[in-house]
mmCIF file as gemmi writes it, N, C-alpha and C atoms, coordinates in Angstrom:
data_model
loop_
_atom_site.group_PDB
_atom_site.id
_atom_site.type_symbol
_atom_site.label_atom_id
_atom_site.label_alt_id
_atom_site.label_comp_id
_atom_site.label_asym_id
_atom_site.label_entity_id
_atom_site.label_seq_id
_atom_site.pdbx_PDB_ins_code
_atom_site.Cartn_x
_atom_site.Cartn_y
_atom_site.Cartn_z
_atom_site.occupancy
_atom_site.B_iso_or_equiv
_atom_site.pdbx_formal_charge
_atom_site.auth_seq_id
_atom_site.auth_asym_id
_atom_site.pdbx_PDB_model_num
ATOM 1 N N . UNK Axp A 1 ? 4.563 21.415 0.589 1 0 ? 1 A 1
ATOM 2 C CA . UNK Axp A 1 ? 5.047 20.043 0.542 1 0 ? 1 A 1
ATOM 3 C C . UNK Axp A 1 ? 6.458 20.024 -0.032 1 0 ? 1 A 1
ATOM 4 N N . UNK Axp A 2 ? 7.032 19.202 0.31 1 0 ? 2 A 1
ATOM 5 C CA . UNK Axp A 2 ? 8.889 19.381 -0.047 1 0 ? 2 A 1
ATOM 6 C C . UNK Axp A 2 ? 8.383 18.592 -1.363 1 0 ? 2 A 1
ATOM 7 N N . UNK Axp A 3 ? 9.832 18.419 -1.97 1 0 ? 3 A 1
ATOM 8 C CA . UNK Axp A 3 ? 9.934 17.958 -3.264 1 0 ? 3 A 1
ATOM 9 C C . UNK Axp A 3 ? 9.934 16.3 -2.784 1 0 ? 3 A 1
ATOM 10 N N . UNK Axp A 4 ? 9.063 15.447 -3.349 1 0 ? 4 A 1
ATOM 11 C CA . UNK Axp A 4 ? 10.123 13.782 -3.387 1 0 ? 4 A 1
ATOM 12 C C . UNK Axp A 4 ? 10.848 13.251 -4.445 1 0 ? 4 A 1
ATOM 13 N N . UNK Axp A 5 ? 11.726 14.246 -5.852 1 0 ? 5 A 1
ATOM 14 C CA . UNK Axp A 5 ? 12.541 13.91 -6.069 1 0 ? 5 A 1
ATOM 15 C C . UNK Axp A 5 ? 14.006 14.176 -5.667 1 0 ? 5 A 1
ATOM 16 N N . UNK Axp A 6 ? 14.699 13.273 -5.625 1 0 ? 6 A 1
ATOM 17 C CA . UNK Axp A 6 ? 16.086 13.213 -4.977 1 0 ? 6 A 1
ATOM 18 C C . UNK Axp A 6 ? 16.657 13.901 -6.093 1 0 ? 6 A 1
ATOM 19 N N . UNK Axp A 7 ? 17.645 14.068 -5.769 1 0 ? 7 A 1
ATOM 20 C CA . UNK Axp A 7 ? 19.11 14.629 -6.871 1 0 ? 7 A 1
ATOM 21 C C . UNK Axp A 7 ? 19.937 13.657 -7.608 1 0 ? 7 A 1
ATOM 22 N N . UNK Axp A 8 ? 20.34 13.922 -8.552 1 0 ? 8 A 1
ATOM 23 C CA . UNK Axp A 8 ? 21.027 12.213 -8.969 1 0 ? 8 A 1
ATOM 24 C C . UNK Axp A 8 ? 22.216 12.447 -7.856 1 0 ? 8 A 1
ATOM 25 N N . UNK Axp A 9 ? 22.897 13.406 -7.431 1 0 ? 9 A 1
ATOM 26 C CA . UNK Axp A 9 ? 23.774 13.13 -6.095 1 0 ? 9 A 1
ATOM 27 C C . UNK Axp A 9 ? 23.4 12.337 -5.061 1 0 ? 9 A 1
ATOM 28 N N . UNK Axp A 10 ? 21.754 12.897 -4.259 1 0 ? 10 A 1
ATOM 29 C CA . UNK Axp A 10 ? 21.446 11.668 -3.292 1 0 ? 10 A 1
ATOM 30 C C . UNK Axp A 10 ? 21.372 10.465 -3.57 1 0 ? 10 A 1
ATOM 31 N N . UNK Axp A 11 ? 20.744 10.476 -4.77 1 0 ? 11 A 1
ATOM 32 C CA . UNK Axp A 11 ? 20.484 9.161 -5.041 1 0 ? 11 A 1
ATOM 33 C C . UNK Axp A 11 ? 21.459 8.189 -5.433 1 0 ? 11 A 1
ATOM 34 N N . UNK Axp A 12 ? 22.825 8.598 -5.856 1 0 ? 12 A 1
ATOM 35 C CA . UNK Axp A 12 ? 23.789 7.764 -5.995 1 0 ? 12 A 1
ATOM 36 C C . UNK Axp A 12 ? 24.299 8.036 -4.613 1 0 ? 12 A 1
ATOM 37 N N . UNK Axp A 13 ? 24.636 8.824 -3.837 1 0 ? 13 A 1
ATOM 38 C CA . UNK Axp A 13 ? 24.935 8.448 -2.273 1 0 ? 13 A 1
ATOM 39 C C . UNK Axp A 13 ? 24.222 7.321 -1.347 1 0 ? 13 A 1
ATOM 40 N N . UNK Axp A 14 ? 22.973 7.481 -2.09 1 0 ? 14 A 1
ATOM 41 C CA . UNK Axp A 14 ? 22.264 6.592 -1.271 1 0 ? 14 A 1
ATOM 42 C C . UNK Axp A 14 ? 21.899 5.183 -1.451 1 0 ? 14 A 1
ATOM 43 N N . UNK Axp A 15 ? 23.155 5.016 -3.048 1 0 ? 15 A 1
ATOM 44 C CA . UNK Axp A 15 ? 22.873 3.584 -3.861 1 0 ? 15 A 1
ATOM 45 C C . UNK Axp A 15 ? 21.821 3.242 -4.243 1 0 ? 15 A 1
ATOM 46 N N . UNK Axp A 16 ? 20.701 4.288 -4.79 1 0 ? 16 A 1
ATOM 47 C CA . UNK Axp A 16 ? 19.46 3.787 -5.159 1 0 ? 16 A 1
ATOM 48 C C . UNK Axp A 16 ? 19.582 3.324 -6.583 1 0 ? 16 A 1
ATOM 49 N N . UNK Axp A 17 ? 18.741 1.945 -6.928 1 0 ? 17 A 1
ATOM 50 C CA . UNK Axp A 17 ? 19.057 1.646 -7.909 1 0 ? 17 A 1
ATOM 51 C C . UNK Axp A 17 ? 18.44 2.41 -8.955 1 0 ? 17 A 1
ATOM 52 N N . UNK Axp A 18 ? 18.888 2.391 -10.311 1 0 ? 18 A 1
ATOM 53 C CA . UNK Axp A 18 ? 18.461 3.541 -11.459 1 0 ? 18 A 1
ATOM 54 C C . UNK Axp A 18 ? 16.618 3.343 -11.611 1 0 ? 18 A 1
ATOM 55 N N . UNK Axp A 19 ? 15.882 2.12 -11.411 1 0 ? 19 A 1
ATOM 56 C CA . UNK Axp A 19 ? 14.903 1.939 -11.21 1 0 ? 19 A 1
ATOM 57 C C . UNK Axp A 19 ? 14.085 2.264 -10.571 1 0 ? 19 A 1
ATOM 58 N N . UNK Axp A 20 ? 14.27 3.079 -9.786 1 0 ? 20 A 1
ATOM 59 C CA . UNK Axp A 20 ? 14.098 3.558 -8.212 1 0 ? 20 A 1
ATOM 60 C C . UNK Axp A 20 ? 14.114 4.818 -8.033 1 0 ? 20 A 1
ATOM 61 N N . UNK Axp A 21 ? 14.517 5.739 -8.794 1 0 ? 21 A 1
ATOM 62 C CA . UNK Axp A 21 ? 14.948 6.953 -8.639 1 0 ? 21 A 1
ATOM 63 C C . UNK Axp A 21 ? 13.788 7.774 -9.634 1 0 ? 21 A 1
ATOM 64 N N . UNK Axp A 22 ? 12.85 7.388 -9.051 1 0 ? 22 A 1
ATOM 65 C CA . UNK Axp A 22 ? 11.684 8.17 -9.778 1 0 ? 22 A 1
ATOM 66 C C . UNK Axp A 22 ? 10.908 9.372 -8.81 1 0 ? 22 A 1
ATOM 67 N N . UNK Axp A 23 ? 9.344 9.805 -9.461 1 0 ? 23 A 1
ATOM 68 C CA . UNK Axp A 23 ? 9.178 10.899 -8.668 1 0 ? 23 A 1
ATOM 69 C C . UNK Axp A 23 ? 9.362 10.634 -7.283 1 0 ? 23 A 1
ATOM 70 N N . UNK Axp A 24 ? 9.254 9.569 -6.537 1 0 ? 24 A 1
ATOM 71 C CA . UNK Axp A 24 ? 9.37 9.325 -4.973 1 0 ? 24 A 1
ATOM 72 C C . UNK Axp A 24 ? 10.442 8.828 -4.897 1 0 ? 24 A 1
ATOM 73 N N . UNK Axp A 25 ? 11.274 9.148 -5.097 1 0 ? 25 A 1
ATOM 74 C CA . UNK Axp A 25 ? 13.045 8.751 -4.299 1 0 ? 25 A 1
ATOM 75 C C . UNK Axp A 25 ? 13.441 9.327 -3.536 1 0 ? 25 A 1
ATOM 76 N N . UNK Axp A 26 ? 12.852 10.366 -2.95 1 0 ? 26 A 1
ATOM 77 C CA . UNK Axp A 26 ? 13.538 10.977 -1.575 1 0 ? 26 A 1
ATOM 78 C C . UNK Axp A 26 ? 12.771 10.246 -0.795 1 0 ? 26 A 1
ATOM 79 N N . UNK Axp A 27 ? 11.414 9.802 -0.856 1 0 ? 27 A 1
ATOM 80 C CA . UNK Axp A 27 ? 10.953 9.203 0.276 1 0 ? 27 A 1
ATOM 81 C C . UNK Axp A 27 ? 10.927 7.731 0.292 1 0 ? 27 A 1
ATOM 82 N N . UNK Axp A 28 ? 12.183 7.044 -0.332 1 0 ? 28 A 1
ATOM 83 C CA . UNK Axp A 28 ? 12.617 5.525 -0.644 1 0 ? 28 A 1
ATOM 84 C C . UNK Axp A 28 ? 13.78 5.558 -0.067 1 0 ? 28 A 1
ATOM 85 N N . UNK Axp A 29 ? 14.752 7.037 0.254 1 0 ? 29 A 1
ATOM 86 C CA . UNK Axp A 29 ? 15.91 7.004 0.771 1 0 ? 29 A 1
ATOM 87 C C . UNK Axp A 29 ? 15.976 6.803 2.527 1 0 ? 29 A 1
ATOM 88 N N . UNK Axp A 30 ? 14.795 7.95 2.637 1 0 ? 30 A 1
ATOM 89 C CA . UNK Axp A 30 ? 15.155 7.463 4.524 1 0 ? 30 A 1
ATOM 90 C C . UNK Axp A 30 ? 14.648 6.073 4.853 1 0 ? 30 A 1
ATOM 91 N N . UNK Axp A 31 ? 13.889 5.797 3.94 1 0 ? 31 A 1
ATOM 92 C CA . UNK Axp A 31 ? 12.604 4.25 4.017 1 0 ? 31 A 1
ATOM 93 C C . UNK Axp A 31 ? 13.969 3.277 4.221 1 0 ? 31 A 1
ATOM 94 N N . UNK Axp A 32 ? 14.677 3.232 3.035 1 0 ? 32 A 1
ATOM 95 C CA . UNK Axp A 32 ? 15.73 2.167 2.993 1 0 ? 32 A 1
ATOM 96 C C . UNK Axp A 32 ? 16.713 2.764 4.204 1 0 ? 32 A 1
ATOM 97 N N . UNK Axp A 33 ? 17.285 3.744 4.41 1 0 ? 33 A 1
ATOM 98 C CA . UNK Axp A 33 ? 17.834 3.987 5.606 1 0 ? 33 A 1
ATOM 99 C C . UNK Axp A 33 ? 17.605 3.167 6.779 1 0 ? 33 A 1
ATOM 100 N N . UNK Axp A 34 ? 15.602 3.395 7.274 1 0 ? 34 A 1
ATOM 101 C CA . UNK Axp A 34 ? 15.408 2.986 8.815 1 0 ? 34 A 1
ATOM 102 C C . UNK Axp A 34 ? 14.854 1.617 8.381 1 0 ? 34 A 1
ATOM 103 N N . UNK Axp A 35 ? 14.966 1.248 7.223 1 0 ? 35 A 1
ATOM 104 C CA . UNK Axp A 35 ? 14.65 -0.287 7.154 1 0 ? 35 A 1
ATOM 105 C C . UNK Axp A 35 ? 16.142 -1.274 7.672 1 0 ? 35 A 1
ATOM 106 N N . UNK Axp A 36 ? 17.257 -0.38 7.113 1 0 ? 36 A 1
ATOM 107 C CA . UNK Axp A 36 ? 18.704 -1.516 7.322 1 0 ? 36 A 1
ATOM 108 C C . UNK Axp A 36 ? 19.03 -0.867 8.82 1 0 ? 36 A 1
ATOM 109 N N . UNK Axp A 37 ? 18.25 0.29 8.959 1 0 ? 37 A 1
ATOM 110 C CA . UNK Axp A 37 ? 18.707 0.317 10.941 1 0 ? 37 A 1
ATOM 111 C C . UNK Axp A 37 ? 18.232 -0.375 12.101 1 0 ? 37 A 1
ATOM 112 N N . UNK Axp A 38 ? 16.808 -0.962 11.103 1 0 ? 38 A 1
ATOM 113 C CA . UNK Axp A 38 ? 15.974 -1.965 12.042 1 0 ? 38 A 1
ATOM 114 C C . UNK Axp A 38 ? 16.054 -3.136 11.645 1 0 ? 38 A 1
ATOM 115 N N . UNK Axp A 39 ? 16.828 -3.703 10.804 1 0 ? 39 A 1
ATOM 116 C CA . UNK Axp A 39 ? 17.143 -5.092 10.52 1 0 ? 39 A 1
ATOM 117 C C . UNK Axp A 39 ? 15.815 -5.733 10.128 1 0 ? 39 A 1
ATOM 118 N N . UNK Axp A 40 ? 15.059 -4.703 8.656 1 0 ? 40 A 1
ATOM 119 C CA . UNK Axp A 40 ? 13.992 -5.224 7.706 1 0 ? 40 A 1
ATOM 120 C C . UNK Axp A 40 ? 13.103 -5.38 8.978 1 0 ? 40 A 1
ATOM 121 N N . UNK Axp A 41 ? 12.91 -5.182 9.869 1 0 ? 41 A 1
ATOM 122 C CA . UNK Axp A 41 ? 11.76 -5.404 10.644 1 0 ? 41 A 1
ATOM 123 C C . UNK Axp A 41 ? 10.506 -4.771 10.252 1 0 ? 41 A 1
ATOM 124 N N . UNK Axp A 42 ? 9.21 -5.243 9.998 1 0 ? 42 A 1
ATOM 125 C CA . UNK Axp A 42 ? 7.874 -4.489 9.231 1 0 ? 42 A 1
ATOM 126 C C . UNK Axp A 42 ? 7.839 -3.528 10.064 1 0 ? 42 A 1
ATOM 127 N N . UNK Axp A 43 ? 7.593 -3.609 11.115 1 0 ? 43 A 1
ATOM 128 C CA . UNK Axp A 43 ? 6.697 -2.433 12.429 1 0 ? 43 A 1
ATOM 129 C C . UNK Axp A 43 ? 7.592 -1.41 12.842 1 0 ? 43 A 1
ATOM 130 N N . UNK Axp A 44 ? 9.159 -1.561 12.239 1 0 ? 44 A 1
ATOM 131 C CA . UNK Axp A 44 ? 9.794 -0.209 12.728 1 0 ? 44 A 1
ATOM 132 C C . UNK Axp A 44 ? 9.479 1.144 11.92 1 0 ? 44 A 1
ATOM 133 N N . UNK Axp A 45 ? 9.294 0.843 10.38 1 0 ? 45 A 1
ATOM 134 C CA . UNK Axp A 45 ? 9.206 1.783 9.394 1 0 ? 45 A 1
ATOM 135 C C . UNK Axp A 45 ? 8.188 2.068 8.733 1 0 ? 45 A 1
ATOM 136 N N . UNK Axp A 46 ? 6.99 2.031 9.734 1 0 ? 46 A 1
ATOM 137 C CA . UNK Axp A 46 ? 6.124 1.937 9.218 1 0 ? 46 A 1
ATOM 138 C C . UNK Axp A 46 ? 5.565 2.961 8.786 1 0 ? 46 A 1
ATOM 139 N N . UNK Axp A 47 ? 5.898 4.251 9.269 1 0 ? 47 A 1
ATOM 140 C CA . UNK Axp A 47 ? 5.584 5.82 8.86 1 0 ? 47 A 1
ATOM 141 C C . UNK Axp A 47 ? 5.881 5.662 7.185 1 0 ? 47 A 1
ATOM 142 N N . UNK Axp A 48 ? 7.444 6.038 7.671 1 0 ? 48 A 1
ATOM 143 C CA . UNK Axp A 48 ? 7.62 6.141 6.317 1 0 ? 48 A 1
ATOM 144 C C . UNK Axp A 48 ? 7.512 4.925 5.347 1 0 ? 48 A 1
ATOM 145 N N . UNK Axp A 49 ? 7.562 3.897 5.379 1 0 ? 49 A 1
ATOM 146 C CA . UNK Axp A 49 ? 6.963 3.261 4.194 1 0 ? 49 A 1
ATOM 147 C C . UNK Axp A 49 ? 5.161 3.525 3.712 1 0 ? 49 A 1
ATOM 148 N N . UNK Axp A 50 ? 4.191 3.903 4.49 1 0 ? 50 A 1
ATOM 149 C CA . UNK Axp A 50 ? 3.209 4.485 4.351 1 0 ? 50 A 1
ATOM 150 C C . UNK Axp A 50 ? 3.136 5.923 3.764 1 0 ? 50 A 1
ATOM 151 N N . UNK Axp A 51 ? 4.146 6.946 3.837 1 0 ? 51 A 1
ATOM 152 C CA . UNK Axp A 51 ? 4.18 7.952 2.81 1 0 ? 51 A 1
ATOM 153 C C . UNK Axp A 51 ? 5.327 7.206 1.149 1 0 ? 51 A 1
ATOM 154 N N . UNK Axp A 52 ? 5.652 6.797 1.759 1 0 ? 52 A 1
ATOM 155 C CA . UNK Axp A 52 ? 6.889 6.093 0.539 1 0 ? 52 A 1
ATOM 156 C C . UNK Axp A 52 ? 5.52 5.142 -0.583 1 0 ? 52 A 1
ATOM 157 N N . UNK Axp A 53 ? 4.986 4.6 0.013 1 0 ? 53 A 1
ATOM 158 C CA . UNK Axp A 53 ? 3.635 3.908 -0.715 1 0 ? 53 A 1
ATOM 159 C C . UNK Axp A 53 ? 2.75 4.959 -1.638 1 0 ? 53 A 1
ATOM 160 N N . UNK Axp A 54 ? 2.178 6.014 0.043 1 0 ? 54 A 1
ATOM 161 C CA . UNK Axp A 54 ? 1.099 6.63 -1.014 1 0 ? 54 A 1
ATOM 162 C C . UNK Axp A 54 ? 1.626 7.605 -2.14 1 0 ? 54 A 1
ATOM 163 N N . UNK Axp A 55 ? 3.144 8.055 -2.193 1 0 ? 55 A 1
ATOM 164 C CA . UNK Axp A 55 ? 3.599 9.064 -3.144 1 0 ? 55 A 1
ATOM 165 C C . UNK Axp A 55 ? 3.406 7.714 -4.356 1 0 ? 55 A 1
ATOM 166 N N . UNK Axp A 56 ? 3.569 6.818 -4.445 1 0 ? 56 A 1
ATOM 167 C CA . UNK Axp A 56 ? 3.306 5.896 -5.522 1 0 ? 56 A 1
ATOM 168 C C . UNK Axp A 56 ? 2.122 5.624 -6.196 1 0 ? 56 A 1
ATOM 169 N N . UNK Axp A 57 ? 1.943 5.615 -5.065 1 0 ? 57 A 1
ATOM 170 C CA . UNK Axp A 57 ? -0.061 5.731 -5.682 1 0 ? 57 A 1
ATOM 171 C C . UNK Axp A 57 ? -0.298 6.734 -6.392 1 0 ? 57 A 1
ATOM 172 N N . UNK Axp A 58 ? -0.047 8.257 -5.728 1 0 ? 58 A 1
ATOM 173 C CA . UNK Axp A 58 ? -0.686 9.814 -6.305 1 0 ? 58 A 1
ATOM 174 C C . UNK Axp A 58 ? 0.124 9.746 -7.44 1 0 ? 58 A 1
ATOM 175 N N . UNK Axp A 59 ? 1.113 9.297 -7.799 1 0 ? 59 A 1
ATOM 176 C CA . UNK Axp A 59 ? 1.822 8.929 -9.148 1 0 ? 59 A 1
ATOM 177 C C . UNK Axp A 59 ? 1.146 8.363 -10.26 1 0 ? 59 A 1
ATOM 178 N N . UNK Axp A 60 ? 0.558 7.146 -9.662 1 0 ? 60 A 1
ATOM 179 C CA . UNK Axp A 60 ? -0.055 6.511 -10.631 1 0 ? 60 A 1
ATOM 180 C C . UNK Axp A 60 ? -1.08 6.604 -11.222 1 0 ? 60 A 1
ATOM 181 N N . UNK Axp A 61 ? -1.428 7.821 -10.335 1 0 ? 61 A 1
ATOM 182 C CA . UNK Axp A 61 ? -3.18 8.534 -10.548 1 0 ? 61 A 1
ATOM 183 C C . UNK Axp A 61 ? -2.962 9.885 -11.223 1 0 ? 61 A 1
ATOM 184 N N . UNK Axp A 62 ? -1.848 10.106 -11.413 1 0 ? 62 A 1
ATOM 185 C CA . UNK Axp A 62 ? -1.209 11.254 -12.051 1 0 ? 62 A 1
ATOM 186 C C . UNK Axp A 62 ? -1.291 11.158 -13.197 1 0 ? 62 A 1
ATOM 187 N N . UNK Axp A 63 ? -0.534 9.943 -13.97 1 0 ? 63 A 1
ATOM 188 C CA . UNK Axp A 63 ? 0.209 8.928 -15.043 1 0 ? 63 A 1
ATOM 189 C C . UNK Axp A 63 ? -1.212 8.944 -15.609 1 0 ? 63 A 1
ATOM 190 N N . UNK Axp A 64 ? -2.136 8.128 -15.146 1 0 ? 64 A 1
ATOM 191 C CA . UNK Axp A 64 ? -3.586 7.376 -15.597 1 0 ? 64 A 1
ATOM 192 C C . UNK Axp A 64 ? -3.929 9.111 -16.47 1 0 ? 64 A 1
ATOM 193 N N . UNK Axp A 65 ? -4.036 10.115 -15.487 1 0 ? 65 A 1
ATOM 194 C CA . UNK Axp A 65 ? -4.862 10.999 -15.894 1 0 ? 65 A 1
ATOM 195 C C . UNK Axp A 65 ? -4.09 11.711 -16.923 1 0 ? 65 A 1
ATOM 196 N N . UNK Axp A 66 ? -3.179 12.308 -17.231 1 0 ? 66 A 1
ATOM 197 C CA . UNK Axp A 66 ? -2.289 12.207 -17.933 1 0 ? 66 A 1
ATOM 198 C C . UNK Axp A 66 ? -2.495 10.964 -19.707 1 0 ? 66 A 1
ATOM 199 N N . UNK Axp A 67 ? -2.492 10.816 -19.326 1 0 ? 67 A 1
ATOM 200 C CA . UNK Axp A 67 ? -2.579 9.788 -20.016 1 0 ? 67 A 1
ATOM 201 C C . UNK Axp A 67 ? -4.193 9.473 -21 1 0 ? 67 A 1
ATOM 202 N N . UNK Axp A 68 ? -5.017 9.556 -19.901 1 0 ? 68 A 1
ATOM 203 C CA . UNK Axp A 68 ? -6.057 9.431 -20.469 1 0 ? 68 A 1
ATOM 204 C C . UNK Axp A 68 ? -6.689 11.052 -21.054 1 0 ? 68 A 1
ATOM 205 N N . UNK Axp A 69 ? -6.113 12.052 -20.737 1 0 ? 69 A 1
ATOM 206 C CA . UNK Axp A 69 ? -6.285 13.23 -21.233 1 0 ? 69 A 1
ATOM 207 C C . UNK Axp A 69 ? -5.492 13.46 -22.62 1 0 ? 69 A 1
ATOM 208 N N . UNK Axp A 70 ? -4.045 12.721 -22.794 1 0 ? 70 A 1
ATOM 209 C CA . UNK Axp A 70 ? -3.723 12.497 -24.246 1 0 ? 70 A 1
ATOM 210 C C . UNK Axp A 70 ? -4.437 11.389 -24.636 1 0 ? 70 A 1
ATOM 211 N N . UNK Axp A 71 ? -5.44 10.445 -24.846 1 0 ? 71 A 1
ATOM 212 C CA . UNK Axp A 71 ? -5.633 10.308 -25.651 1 0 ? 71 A 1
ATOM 213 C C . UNK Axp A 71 ? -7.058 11.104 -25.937 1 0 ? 71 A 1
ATOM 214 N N . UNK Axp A 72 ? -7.883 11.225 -24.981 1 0 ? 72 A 1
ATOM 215 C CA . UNK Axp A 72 ? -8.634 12.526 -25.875 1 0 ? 72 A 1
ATOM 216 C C . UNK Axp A 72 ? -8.347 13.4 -26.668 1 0 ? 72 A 1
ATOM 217 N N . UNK Axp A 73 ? -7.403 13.836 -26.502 1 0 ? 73 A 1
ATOM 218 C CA . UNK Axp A 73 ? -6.923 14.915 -27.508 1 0 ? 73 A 1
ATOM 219 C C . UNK Axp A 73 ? -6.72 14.116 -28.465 1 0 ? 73 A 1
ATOM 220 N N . UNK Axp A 74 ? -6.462 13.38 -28.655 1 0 ? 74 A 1
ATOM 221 C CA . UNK Axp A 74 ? -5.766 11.996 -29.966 1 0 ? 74 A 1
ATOM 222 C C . UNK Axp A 74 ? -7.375 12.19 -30.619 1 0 ? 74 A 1
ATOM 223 N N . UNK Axp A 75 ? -7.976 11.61 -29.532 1 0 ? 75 A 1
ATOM 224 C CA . UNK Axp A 75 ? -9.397 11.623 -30.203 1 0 ? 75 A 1
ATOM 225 C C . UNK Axp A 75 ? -9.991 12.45 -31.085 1 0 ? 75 A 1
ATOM 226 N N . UNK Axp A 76 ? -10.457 13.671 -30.199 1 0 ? 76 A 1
ATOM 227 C CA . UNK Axp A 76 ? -10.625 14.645 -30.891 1 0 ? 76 A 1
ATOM 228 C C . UNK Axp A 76 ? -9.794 15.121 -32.394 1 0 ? 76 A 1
ATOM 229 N N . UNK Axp A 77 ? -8.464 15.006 -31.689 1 0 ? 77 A 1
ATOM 230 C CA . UNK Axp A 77 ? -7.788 15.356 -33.202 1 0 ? 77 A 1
ATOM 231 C C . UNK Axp A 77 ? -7.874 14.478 -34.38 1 0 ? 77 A 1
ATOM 232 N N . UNK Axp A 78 ? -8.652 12.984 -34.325 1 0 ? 78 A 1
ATOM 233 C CA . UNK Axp A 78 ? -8.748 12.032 -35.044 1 0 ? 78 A 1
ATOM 234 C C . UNK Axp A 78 ? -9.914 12.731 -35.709 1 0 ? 78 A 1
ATOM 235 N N . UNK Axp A 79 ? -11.038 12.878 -34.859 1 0 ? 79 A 1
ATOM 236 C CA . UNK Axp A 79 ? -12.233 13.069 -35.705 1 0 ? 79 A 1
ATOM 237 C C . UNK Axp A 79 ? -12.192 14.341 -36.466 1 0 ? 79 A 1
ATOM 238 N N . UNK Axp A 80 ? -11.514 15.261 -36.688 1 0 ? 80 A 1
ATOM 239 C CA . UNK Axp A 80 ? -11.196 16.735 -37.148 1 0 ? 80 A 1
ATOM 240 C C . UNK Axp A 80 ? -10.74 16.308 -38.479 1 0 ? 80 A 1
């Protein structure tokens, strides 16, 4: 699987805003690309906004787990 973070080079080539430039910013760059080539039309970009989505999701399921694995350890290290 390629990388979906951009470079801070693409990503300032590609005017992404600083908000934006997270683990999925390479696949927000061609998204915004074939979105202003189709004049925001839903049904042209629909590929890639469907991988541009689910890298957001597997993110957030990343984050959760992450997350909920520090605070077990919190836990554990509480009751010690």
């Amino acid at each position: 699987m390629a990388s979906t973070i951009a470079s801070q080079g693409e990503a300032a080539k590609a005017r992404l805003p600083l908000a934006y430039r997270d683990q999925c910013s390479a696949l927000l760059i061609p998204l915004n690309k074939c979105r202003r080539q189709g004049n925001y039309m839903q049904w042209n970009c629909e590929h890639e906004r469907h991988e541009y989505e689910k890298c957001q999701y597997d993110d957030l399921l990343r984050r959760m787990r992450q997350l909920s694995k520090i605070r077990k350890e919190q836990a554990t290290a509480g009751d010690e």
